[in-house]
N, CA, C, O and CB atoms as a CASP TS submission, in Angstrom:
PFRMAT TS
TARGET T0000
AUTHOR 0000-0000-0000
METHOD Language model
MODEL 1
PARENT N/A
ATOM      1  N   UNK     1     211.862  61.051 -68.285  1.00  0.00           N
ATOM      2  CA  UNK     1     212.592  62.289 -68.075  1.00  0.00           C
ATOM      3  C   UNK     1     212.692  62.562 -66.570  1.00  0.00           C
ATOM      4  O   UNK     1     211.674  62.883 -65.956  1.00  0.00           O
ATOM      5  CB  UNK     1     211.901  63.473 -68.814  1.00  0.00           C
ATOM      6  N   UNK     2     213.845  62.451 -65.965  1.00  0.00           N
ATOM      7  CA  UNK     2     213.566  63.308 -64.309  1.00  0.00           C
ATOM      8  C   UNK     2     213.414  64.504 -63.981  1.00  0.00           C
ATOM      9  O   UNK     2     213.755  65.526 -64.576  1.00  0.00           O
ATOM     10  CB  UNK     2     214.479  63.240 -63.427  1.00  0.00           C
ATOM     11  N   UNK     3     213.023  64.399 -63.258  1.00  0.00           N
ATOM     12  CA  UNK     3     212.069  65.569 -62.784  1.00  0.00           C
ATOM     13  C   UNK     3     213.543  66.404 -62.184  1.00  0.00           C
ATOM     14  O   UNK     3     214.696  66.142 -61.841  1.00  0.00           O
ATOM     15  CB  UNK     3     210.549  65.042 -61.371  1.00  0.00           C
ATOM     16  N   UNK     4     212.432  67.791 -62.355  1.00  0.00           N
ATOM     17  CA  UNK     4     213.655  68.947 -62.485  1.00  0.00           C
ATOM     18  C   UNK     4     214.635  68.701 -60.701  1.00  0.00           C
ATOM     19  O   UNK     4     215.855  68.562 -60.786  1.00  0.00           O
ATOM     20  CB  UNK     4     212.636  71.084 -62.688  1.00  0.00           C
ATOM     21  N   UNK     5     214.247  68.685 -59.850  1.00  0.00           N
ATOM     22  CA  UNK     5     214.912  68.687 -58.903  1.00  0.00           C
ATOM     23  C   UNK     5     215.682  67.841 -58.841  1.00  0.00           C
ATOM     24  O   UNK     5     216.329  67.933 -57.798  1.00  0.00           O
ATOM     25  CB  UNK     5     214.408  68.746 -58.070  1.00  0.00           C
ATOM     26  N   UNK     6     216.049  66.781 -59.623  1.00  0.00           N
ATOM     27  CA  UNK     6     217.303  65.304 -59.623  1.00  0.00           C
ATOM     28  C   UNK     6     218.145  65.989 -60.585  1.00  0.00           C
ATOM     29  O   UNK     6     219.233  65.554 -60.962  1.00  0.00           O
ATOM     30  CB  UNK     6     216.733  63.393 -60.328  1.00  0.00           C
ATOM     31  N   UNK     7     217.669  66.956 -60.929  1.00  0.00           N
ATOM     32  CA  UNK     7     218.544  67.759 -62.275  1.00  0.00           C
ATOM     33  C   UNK     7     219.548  68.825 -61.409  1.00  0.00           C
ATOM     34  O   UNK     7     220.761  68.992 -61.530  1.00  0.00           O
ATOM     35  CB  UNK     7     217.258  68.869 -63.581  1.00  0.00           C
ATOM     36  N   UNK     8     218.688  69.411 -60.589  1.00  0.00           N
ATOM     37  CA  UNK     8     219.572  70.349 -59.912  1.00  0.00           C
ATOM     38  C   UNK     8     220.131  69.661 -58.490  1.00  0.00           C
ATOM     39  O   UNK     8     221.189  70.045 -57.993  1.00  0.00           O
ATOM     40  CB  UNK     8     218.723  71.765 -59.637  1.00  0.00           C
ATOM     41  N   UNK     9     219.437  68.765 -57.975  1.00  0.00           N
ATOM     42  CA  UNK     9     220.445  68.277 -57.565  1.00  0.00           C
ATOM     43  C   UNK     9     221.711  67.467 -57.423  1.00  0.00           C
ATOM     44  O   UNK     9     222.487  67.374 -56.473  1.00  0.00           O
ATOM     45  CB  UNK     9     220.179  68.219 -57.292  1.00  0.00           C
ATOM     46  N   UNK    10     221.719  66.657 -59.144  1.00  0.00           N
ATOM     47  CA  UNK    10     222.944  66.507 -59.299  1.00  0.00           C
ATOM     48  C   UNK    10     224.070  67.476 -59.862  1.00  0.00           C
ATOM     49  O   UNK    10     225.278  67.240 -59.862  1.00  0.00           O
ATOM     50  CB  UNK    10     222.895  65.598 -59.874  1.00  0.00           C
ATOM     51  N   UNK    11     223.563  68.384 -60.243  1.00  0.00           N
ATOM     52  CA  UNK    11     224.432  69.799 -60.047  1.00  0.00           C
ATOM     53  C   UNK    11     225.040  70.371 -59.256  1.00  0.00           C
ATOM     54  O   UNK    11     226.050  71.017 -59.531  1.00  0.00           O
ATOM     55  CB  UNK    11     224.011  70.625 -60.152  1.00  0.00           C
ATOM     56  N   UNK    12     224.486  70.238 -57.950  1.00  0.00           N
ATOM     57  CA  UNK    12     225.248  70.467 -56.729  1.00  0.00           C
ATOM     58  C   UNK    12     225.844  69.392 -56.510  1.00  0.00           C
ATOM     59  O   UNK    12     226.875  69.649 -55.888  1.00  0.00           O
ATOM     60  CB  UNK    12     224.565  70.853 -55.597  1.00  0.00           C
ATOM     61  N   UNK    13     225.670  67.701 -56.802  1.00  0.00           N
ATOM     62  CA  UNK    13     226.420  67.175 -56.103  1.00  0.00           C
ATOM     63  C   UNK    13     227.908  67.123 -57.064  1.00  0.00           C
ATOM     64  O   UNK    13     228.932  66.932 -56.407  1.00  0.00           O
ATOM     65  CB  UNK    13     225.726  65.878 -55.620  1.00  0.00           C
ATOM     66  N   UNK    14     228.054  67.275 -58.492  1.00  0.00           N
ATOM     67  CA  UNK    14     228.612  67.166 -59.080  1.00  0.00           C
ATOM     68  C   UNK    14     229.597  68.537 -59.088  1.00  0.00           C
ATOM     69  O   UNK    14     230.708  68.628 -59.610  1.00  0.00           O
ATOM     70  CB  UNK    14     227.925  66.699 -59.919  1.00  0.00           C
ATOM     71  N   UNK    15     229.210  69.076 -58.705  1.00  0.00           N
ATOM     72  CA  UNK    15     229.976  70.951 -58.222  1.00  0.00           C
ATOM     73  C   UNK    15     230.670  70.600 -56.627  1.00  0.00           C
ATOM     74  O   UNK    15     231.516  71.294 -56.063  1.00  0.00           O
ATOM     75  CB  UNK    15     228.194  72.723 -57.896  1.00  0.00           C
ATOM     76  N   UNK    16     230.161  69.560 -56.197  1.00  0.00           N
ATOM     77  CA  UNK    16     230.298  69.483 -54.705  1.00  0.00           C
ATOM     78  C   UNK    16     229.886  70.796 -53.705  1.00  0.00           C
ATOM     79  O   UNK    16     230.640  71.233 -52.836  1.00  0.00           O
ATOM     80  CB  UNK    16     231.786  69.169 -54.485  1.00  0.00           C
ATOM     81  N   UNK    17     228.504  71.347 -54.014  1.00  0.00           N
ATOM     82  CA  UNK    17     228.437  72.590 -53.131  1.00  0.00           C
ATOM     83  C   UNK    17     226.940  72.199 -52.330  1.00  0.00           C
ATOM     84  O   UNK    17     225.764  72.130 -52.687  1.00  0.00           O
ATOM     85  CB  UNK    17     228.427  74.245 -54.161  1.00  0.00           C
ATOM     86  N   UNK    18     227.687  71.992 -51.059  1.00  0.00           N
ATOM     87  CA  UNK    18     226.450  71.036 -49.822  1.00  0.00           C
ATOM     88  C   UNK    18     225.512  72.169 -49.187  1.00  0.00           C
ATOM     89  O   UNK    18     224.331  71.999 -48.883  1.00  0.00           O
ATOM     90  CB  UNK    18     227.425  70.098 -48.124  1.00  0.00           C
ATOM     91  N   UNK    19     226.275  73.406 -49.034  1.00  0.00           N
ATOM     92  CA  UNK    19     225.370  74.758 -48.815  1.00  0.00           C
ATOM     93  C   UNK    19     223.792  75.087 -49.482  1.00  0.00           C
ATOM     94  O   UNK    19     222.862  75.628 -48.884  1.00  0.00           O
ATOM     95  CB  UNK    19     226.277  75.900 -49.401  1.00  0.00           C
ATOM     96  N   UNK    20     223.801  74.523 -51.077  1.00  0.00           N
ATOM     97  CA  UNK    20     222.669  75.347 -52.004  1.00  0.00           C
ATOM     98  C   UNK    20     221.939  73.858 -51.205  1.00  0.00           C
ATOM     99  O   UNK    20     220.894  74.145 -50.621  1.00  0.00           O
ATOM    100  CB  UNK    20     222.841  75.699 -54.296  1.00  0.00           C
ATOM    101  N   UNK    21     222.250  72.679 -51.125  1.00  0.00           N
ATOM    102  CA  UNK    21     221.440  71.405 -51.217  1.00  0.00           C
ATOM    103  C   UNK    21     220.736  71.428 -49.593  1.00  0.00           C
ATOM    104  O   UNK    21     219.697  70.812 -49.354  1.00  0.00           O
ATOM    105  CB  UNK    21     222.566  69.865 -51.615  1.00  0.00           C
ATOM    106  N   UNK    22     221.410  72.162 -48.634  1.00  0.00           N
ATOM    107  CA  UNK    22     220.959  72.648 -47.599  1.00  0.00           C
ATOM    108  C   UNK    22     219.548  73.456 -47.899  1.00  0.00           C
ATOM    109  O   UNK    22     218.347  73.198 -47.982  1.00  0.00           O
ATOM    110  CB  UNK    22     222.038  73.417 -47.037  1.00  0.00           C
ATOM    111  N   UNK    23     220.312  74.439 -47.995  1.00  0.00           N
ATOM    112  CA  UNK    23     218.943  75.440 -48.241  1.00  0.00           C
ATOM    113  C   UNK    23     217.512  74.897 -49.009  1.00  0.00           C
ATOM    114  O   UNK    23     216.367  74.862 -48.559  1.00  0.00           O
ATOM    115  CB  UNK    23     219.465  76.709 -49.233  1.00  0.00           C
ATOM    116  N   UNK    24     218.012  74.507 -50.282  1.00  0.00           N
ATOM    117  CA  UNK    24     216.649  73.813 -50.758  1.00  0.00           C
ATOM    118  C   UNK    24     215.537  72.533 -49.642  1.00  0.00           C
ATOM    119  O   UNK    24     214.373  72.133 -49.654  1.00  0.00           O
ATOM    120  CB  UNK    24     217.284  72.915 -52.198  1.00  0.00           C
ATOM    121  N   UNK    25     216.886  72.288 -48.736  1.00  0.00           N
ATOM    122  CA  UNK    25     215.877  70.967 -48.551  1.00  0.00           C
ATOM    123  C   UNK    25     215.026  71.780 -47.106  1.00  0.00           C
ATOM    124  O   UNK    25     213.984  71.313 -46.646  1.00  0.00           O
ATOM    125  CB  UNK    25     216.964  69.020 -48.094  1.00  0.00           C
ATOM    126  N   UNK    26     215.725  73.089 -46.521  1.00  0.00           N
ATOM    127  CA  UNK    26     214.992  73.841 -45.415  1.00  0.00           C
ATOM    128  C   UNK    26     213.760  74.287 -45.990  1.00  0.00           C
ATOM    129  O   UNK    26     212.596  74.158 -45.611  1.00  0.00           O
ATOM    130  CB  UNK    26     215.781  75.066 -44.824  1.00  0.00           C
ATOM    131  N   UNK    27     214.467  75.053 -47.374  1.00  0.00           N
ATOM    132  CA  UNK    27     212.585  75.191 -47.844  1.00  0.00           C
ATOM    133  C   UNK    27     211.842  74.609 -48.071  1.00  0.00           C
ATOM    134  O   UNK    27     210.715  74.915 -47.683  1.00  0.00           O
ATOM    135  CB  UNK    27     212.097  75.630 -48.686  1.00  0.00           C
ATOM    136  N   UNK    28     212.005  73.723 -48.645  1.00  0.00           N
ATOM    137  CA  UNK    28     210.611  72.683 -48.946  1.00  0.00           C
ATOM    138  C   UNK    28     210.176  71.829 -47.757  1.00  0.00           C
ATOM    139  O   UNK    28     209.131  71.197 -47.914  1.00  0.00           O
ATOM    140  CB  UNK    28     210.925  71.512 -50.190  1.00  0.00           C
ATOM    141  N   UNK    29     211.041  71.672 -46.182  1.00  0.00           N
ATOM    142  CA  UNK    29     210.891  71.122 -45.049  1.00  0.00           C
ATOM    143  C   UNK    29     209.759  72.151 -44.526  1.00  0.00           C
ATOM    144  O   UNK    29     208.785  71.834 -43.843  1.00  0.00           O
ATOM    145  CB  UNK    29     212.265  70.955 -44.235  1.00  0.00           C
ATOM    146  N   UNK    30     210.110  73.557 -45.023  1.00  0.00           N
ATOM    147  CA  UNK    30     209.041  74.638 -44.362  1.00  0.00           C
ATOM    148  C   UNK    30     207.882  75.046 -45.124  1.00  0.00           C
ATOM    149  O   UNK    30     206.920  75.640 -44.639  1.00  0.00           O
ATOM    150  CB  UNK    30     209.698  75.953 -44.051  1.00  0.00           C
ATOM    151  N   UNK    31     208.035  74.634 -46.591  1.00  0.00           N
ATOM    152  CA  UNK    31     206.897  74.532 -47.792  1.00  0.00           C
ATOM    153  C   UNK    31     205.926  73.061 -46.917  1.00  0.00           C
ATOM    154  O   UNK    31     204.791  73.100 -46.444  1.00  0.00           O
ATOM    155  CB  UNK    31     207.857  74.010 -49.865  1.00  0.00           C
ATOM    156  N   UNK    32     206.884  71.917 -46.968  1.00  0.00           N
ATOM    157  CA  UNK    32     205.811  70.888 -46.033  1.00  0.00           C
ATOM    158  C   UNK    32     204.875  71.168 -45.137  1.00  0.00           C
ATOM    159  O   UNK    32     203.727  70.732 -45.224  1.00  0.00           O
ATOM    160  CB  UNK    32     206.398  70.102 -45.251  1.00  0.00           C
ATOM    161  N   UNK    33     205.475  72.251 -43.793  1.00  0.00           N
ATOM    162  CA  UNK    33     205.234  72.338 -42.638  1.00  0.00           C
ATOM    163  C   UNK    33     203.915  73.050 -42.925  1.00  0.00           C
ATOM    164  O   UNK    33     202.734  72.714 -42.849  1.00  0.00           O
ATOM    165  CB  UNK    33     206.305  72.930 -41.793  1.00  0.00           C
ATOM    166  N   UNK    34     204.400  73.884 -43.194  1.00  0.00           N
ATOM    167  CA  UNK    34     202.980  75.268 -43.686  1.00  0.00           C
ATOM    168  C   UNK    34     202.164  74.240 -44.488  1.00  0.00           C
ATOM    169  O   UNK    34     201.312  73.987 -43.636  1.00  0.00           O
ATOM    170  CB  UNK    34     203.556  77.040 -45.040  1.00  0.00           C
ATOM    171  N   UNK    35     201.842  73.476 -45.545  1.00  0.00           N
ATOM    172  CA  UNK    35     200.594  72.966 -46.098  1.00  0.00           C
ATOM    173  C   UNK    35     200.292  71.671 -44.939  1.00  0.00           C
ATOM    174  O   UNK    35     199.122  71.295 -44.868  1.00  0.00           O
ATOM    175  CB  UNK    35     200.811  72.436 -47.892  1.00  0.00           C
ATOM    176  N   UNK    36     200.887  71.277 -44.416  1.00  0.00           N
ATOM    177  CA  UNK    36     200.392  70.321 -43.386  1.00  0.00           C
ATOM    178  C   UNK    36     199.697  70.894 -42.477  1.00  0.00           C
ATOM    179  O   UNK    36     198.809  70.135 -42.089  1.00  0.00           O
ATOM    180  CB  UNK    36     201.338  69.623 -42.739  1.00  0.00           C
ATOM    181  N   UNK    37     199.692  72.363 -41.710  1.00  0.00           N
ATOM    182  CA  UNK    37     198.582  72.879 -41.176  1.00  0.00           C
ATOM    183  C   UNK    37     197.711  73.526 -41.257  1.00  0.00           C
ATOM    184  O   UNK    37     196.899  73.865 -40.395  1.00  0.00           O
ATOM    185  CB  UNK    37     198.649  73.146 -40.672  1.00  0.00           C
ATOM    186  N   UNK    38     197.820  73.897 -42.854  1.00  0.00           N
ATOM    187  CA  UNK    38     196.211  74.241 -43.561  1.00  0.00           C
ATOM    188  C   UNK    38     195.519  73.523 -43.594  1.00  0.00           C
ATOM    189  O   UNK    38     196.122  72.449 -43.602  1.00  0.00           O
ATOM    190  CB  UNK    38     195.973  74.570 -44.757  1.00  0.00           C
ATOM    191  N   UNK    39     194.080  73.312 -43.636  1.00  0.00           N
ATOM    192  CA  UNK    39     192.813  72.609 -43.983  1.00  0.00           C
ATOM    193  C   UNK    39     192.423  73.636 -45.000  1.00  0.00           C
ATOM    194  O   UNK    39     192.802  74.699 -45.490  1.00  0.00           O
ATOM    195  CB  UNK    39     191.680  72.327 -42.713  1.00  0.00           C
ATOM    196  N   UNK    40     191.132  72.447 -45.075  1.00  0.00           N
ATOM    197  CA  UNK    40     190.270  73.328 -45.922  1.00  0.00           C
ATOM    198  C   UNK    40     190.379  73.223 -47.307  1.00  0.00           C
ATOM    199  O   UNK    40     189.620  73.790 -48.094  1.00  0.00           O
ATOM    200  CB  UNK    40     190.486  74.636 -45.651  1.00  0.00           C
ATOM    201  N   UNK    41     191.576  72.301 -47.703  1.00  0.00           N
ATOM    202  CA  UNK    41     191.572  71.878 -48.910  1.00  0.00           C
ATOM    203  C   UNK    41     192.663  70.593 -48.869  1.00  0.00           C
ATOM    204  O   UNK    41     193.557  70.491 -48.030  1.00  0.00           O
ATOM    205  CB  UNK    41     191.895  73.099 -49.890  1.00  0.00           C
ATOM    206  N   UNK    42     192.413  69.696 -49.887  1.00  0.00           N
ATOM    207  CA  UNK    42     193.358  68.203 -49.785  1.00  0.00           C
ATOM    208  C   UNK    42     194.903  68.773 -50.409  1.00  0.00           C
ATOM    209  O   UNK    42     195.257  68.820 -51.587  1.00  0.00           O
ATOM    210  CB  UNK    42     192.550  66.613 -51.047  1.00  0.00           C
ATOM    211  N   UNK    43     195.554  69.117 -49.354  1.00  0.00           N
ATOM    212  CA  UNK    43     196.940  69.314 -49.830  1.00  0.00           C
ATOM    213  C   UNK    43     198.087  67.943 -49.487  1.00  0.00           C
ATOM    214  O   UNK    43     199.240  67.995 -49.058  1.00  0.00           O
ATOM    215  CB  UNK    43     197.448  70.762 -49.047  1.00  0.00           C
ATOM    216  N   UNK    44     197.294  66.829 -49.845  1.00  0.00           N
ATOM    217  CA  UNK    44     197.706  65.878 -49.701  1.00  0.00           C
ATOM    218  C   UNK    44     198.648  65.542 -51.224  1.00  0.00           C
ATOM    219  O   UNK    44     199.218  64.463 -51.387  1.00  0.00           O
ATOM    220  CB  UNK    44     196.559  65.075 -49.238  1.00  0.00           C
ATOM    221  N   UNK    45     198.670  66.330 -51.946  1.00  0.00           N
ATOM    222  CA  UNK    45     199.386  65.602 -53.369  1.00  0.00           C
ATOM    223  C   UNK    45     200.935  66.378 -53.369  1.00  0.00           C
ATOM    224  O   UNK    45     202.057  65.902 -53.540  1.00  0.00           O
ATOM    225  CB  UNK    45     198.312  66.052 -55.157  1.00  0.00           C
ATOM    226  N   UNK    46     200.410  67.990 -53.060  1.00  0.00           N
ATOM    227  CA  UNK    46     201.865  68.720 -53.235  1.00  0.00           C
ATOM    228  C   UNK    46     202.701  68.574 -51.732  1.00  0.00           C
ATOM    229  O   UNK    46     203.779  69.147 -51.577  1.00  0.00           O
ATOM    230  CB  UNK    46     201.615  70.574 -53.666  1.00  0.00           C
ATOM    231  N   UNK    47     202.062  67.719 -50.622  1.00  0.00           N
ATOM    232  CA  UNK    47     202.582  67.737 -49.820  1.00  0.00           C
ATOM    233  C   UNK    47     203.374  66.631 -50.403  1.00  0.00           C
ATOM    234  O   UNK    47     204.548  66.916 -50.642  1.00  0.00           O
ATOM    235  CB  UNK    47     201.939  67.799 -48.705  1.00  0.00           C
ATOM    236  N   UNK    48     202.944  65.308 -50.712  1.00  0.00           N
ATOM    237  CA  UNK    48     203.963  64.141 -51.203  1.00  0.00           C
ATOM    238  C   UNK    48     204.702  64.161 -52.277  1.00  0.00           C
ATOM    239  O   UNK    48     205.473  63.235 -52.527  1.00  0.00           O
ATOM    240  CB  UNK    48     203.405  63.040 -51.415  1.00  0.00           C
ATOM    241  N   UNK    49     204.551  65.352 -53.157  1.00  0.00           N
ATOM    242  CA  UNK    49     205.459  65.452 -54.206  1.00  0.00           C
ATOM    243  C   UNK    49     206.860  66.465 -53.004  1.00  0.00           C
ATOM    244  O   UNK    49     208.036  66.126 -52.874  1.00  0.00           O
ATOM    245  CB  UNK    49     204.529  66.455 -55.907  1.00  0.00           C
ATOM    246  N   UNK    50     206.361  67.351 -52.510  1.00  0.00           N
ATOM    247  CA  UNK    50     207.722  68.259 -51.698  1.00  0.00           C
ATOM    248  C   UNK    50     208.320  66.841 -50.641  1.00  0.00           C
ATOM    249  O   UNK    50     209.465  66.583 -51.012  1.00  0.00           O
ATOM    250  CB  UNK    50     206.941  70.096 -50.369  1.00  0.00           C
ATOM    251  N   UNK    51     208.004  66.156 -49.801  1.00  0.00           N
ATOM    252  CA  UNK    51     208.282  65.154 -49.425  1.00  0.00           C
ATOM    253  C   UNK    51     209.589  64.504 -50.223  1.00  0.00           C
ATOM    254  O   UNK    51     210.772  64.759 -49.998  1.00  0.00           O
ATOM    255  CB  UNK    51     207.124  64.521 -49.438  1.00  0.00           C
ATOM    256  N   UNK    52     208.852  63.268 -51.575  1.00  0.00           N
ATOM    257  CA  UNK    52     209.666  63.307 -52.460  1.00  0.00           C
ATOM    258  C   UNK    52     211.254  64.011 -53.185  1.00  0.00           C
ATOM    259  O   UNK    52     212.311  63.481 -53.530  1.00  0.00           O
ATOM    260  CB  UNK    52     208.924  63.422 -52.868  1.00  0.00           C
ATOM    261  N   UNK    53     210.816  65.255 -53.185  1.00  0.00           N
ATOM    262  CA  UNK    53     211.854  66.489 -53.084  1.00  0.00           C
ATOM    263  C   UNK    53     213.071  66.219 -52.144  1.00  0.00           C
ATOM    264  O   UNK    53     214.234  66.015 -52.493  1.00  0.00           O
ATOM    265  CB  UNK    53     211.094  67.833 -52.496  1.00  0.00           C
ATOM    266  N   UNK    54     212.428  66.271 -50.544  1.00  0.00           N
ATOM    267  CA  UNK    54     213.253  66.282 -49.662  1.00  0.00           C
ATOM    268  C   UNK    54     214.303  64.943 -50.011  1.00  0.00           C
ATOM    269  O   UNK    54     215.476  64.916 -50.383  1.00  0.00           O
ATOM    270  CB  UNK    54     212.468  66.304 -48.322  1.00  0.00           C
ATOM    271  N   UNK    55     213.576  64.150 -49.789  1.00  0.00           N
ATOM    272  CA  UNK    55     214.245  62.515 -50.332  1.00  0.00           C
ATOM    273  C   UNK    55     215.484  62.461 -51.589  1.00  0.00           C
ATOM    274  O   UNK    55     216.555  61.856 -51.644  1.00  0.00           O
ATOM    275  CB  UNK    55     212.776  61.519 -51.121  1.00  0.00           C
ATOM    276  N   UNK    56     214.811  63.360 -52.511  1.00  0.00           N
ATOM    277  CA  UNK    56     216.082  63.562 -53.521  1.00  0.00           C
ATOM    278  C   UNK    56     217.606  64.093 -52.693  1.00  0.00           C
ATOM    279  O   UNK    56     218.771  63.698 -52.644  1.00  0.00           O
ATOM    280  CB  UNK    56     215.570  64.901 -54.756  1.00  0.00           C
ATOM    281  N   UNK    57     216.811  65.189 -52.121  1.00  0.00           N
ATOM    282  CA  UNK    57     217.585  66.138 -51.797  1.00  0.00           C
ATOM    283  C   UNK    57     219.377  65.377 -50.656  1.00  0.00           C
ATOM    284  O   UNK    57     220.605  65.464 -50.698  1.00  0.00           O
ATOM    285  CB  UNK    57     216.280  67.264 -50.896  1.00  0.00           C
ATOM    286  N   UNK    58     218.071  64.586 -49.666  1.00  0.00           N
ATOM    287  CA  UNK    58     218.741  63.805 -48.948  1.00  0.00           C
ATOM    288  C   UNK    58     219.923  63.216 -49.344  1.00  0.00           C
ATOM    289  O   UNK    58     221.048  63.257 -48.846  1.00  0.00           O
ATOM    290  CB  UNK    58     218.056  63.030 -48.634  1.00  0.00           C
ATOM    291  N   UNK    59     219.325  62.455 -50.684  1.00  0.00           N
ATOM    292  CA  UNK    59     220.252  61.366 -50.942  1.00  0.00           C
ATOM    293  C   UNK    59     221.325  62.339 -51.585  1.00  0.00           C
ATOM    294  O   UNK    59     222.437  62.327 -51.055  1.00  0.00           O
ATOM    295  CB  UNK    59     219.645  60.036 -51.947  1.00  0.00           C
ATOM    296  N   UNK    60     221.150  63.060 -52.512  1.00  0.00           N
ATOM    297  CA  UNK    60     222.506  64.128 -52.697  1.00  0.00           C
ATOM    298  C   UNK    60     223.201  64.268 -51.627  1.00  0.00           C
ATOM    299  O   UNK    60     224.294  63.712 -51.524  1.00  0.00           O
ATOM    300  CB  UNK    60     222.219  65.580 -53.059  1.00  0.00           C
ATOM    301  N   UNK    61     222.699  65.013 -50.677  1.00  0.00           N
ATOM    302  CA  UNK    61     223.713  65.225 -49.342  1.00  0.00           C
ATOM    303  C   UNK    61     224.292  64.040 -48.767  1.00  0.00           C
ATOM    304  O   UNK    61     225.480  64.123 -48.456  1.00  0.00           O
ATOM    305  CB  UNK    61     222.983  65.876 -48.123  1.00  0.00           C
ATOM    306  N   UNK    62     223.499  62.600 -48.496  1.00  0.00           N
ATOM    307  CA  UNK    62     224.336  61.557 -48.127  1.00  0.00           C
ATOM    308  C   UNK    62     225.430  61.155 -49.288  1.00  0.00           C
ATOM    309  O   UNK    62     226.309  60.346 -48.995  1.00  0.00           O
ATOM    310  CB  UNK    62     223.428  60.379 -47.758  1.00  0.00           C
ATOM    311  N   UNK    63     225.363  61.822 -50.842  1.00  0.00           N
ATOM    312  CA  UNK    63     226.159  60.834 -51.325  1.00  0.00           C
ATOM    313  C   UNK    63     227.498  62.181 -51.421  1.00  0.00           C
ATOM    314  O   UNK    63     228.604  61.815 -51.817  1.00  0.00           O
ATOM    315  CB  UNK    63     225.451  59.876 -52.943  1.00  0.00           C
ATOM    316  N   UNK    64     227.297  63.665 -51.047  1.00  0.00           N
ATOM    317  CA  UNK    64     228.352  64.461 -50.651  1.00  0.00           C
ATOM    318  C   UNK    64     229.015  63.831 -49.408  1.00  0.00           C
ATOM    319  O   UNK    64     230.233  63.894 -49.243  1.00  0.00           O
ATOM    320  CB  UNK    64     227.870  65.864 -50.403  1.00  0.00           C
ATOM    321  N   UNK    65     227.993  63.084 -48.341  1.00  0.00           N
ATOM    322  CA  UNK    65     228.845  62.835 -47.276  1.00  0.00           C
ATOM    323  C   UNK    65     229.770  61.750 -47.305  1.00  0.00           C
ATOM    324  O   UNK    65     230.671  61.597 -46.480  1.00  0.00           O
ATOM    325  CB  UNK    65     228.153  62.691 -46.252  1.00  0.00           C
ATOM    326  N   UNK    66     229.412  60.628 -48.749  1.00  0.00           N
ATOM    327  CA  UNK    66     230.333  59.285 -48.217  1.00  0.00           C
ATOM    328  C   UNK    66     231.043  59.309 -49.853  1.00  0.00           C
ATOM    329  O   UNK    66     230.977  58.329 -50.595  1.00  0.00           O
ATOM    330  CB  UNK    66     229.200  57.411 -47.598  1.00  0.00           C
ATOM    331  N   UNK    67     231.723  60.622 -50.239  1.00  0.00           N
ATOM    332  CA  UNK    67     232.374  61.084 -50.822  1.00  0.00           C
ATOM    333  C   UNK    67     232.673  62.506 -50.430  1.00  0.00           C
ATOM    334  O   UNK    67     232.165  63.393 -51.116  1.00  0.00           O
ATOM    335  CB  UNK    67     231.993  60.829 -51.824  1.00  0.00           C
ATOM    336  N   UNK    68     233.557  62.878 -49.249  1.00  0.00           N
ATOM    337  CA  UNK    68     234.046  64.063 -49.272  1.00  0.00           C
ATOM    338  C   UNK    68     235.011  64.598 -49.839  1.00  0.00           C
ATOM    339  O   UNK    68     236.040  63.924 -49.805  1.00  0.00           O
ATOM    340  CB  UNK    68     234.186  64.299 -48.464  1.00  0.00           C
ATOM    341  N   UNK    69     235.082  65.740 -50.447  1.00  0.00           N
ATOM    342  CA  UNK    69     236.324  66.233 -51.675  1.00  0.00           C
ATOM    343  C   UNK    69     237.230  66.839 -50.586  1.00  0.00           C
ATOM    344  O   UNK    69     236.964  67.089 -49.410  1.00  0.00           O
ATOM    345  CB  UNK    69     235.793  67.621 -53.138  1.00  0.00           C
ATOM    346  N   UNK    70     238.330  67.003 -51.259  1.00  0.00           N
ATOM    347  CA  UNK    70     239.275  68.311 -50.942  1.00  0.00           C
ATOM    348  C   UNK    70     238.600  69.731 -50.807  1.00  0.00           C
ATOM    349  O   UNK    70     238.723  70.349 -49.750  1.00  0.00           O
ATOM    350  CB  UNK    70     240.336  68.486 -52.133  1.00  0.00           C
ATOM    351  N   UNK    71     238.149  70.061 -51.476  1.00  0.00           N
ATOM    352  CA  UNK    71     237.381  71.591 -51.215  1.00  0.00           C
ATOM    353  C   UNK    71     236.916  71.605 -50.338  1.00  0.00           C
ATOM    354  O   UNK    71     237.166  72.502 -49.532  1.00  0.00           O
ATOM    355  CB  UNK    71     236.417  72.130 -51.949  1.00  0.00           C
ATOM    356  N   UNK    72     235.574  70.139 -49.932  1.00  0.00           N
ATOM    357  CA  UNK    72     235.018  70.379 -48.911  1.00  0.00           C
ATOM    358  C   UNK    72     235.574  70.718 -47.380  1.00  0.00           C
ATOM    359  O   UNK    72     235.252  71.513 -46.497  1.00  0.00           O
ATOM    360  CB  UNK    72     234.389  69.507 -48.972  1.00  0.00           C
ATOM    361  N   UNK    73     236.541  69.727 -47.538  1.00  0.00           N
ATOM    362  CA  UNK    73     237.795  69.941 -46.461  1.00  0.00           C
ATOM    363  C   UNK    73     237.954  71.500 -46.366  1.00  0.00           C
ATOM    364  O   UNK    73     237.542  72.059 -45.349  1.00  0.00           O
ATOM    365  CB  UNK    73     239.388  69.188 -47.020  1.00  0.00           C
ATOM    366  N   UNK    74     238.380  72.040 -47.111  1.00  0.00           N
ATOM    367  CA  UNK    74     238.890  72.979 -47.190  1.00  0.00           C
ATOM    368  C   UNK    74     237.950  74.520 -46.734  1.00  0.00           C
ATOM    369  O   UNK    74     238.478  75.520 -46.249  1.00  0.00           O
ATOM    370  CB  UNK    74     239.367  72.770 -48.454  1.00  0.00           C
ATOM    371  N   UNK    75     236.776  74.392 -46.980  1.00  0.00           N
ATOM    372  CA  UNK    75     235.747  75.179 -46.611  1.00  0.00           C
ATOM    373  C   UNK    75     235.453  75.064 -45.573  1.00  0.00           C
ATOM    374  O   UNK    75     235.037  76.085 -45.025  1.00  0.00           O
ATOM    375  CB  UNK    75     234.820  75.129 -47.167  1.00  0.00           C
ATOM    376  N   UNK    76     235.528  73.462 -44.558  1.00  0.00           N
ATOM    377  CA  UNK    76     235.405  73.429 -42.914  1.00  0.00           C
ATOM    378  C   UNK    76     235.982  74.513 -42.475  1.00  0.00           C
ATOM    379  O   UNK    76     236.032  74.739 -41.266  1.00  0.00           O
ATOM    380  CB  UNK    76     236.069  72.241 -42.150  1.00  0.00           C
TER
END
């Protein structure tokens, strides 16, 4: 079964809307940032699962970029 974020992000890529796939990947870049400078506990697992995340996220946005629609055009 994939995991929920390949779910929503082929939703955006299939809607073609590069804005929501933005935002998600800032938060979890700033969900990373913040558990990477806590101690005090091994946040070594949810850091590589949000990681992961980003990576999904990525590849959505590269595959909006080497397929650009008309809309997208159009929203520049």
């Amino acid at each position: 079964m994939p995991k929920a974020i390949e779910l929503i992000v082929d939703g955006y890529v299939k809607l073609n809307d590069r804005k929501p796939l933005e935002v998600l990947k800032l938060h979890r870049q700033k969900l990373a940032g913040d558990l990477k400078g806590r101690t005090g506990f091994d946040y070594s697992q949810p850091i590589r699962q949000i990681d992961e995340e980003i990576s999904v996220i990525e590849a959505g946005l590269e595959s909006l970029n080497s397929h650009p629609s008309i809309g997208d055009a159009q929203r520049d």
